[in-house]
N, C-alpha and C positions, 0 to 999 in steps of 0.2 A: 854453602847451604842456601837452598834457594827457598822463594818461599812463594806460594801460589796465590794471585788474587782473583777474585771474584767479584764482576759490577753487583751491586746491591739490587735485589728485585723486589717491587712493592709487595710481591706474595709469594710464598711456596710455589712453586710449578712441580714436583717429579716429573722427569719425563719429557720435560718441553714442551707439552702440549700448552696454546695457549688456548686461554678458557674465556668465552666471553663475558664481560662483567654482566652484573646482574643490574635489572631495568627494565626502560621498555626498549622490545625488542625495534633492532629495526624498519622502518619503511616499506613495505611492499612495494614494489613496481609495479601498478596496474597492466594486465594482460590484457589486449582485445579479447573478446569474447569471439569474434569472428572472422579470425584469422583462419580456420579450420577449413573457410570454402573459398577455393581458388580464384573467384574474382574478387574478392575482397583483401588479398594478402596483399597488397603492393599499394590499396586505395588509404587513404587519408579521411574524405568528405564522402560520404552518400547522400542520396534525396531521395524520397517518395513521390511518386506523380500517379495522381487519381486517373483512373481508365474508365472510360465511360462503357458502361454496357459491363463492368466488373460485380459478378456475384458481391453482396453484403456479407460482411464474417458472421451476423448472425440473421437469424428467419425473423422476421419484420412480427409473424404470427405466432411464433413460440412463446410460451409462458417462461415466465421470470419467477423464480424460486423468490421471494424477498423474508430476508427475517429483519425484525426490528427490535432494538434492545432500547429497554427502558432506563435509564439512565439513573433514576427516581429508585429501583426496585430491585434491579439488575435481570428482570422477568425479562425475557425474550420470546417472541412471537412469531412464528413463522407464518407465509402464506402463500399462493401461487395468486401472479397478474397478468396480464395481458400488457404490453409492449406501451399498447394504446392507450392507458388508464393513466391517470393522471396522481400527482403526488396529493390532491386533496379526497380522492379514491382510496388512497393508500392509508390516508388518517384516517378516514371514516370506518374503514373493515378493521384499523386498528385499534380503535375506541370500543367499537360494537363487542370484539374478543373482550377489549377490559372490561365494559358494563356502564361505561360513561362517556355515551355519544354526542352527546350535548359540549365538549370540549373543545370541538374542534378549530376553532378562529385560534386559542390560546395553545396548542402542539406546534412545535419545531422540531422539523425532520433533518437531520443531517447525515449524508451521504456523499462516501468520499473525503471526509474533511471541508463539506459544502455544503453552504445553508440549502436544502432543497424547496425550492417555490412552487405555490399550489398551481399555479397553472402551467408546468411542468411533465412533461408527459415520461414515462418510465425510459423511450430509446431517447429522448433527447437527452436526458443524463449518460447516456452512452452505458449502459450496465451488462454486463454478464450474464451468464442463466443465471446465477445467485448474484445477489447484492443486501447488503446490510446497512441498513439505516440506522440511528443512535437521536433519542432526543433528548434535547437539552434546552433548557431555560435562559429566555432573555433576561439580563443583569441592567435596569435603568440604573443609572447614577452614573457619580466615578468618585 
């Protein structure tokens, strides 16, 4: 008479399949993103090198869509500026929409995650057609 054994398994399978435990999944393996264009498949390092006489990615003259949210209210305010206009510009047309222009020394603009300074011109922050500012109040103490 013989008699059949079986190694002991932590859980039911049918089937054999194994199942993989439950958790977190995983690791991903980061893909290049630009492996897809032929001089880039086999490169490691790239560089950027500025060209003189290289059109700018944006018109120096185009207006900038800007909306500013109020941090205070959650009220948000849109506006159109000029490239050239300055972040202390940008408070003053945003006070005039609230009704309280007189505020302006005590507003903080941030954009980007960046304190913006008034004497700050709209392409020196490097902006988009749209850009959104958020302000927020200085905290004295600690």
């Amino acid at each position: 008479m013989a008699t059949e054994m079986y190694c002991a398994l932590p859980y039911f399978n049918p089937g054999g399949v194994r199942c993989a435990a439950k958790g977190d999944p995983p690791a991903p393996v980061p893909q290049p993103f630009h492996t897809h264009h032929k001089v880039f498949q086999n490169s490691t390092h790239a560089t950027l090198q500025a060209v003189l006489g290289a059109e700018p990615l944006c018109s120096p003259t185009a207006p900038i869509r800007v909306s500013v949210l109020n941090g205070s209210d959650g009220r948000l305010v849109r506006m159109d500026l000029k490239r050239s206009d300055t972040v202390e510009t940008l408070k003053k047309m945003f006070l005039q929409e609230r009704g309280t222009p007189d505020l302006t020394s005590k507003l903080n603009l941030a954009c980007n995650g960046k304190p913006a300074l008034d004497h700050q011109t709209l392409a020196e922050l490097q902006l988009n057609e749209t850009a959104m500012f958020v302000t927020y109040q200085k905290c004295i103490g600690g």
